[in-house]
N, C-alpha and C positions, 0 to 999 in steps of 0.2 A: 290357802296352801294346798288345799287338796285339791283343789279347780287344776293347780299347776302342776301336781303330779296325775290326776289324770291327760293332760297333755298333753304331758311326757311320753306316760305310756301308750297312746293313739297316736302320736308320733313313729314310737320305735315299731309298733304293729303295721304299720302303713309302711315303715321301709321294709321292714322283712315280706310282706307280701310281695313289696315291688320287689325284691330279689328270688324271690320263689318266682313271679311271674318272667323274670328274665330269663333263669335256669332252663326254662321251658320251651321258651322263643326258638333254641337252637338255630343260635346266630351260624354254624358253623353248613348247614346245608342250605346248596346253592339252591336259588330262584332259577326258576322255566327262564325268564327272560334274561339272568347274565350270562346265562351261555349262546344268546342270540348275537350276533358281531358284526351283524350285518358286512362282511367283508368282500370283497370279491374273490370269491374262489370255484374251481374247476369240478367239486366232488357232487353238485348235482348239475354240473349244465357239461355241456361239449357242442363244440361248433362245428358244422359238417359244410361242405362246398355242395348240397342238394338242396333241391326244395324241400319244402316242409312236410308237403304227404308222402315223398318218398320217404324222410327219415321216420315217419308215424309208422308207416307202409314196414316197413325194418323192425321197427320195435315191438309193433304186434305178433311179426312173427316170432322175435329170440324172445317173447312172453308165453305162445301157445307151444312152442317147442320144448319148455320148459315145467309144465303141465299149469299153468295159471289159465284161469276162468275169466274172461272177457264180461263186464260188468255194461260200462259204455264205452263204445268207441266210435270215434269219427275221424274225418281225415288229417285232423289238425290234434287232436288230442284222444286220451283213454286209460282204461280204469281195469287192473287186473288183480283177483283174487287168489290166494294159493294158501292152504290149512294144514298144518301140520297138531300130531297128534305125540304126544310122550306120558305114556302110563294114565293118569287122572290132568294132565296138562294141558291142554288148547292153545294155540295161536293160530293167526291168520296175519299175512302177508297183504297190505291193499297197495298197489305198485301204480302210481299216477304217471303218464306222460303228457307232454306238452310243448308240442313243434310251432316254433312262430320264428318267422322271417327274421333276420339278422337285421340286412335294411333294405331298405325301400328298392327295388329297381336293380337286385339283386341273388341271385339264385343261391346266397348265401344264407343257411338257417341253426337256430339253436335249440337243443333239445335236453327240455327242463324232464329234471326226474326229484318221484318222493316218492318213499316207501314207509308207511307206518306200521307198526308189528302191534296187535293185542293180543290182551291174554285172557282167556276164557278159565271159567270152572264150573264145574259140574254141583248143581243147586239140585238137594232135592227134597221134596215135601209130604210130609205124611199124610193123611188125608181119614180122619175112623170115619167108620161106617155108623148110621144111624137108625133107629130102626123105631115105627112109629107102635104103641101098645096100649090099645084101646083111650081109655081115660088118663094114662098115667102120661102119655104124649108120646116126646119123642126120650129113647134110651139109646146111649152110647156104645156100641159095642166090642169086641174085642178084637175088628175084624178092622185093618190097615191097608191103603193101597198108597202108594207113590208117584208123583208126577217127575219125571228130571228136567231140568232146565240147565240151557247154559245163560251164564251171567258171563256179564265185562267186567274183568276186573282190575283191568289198566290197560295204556297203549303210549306205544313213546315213538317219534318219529327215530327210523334207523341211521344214524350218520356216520356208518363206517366207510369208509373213501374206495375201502378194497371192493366191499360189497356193491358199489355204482359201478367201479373202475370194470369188474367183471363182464355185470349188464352191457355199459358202453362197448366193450372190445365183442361180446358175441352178436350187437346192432351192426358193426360195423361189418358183420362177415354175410351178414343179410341184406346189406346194402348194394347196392347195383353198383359195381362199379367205373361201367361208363354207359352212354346211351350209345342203342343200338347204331351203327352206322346207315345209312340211309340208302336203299337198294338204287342202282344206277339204274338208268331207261335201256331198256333193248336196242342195241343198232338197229339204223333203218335199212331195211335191203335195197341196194342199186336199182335206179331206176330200168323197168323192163326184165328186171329179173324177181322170183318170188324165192321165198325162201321155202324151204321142203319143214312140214310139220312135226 
């Protein structure tokens, strides 16, 4: 009989854990990957009638115009930083392009954009001073310096539509928008006559 009321009671102990551990789970905040939808949408890409290092060529500049720091860049792709500062608060801007051809045999290209924001804080650490005396070794003393450090303390990729849409319309104002026309040859002067210089 008491075998069966200990049982009992490792039974009802084992479900109340299991619901304290549920409580916990916070079934209610989303997962990084359901808000991934893989869908096809316009808010990081736009398709231009240029080749691809023109539209690179474009975006490096409405990047440097904008006071972002050029990390890497090449004719096809690139990497720009931009930090901002509020009170004890850090972030930085890392702003990725990536122009690749539409299709094949086509001067038509696409141009992928991401931008991640983190957030920094300000870390900082005491450091006493020690002091060595004779026999007795080393002694503590009451004398403190500080090292600062910034830490990461989070980063989320930015996906507001407005914030691309921006970017995309001042690429487009730096974009060429036609090729030069191509200079005609000189007339040839009548033969037996020269032309005056």
């Amino acid at each position: 009989m008491m075998f069966v009321s200990r049982l009992r009671l490792f039974a009802v102990c084992a479900a109340a854990a299991g619901a304290v551990a549920a409580g916990c789970s916070h079934p209610n905040d989303p997962l990084a990957y359901t808000r991934n939808e893989f869908a096809r949408t316009d808010t990081y890409s736009r398709a231009y009638p240029k080749a691809p290092e023109m539209v690179c060529e474009a975006g490096k500049r409405s990047l440097l115009s904008q006071g972002y720091t050029l990390a890497d860049a090449s004719a096809r792709s690139l990497e720009g930083h931009k930090q901002f500062q509020s009170g004890d608060n850090y972030k930085e801007i890392t702003f990725r392009l990536v122009c690749e051809p539409d299709h094949a045999g086509t001067t038509q290209s696409i141009a992928f954009v991401n931008a991640v924001e983190s957030t920094f804080a300000l870390k900082k650490t005491n450091n006493s001073a020690s002091v060595g005396v004779g026999l007795l070794g080393s002694v503590s003393m009451p004398f403190t310096s500080s090292d600062d450090s910034m830490v990461k303390t989070g980063s989320e990729t930015i996906a507001s539509e407005d914030f691309y849409s921006r970017f995309f319309a001042l690429l487009e104002q730096y974009m060429p928008s036609a090729s030069p026309a191509p200079t005609a040859p000189a007339p040839k002067a009548p033969e037996g006559q020269t032309r005056s210089p």
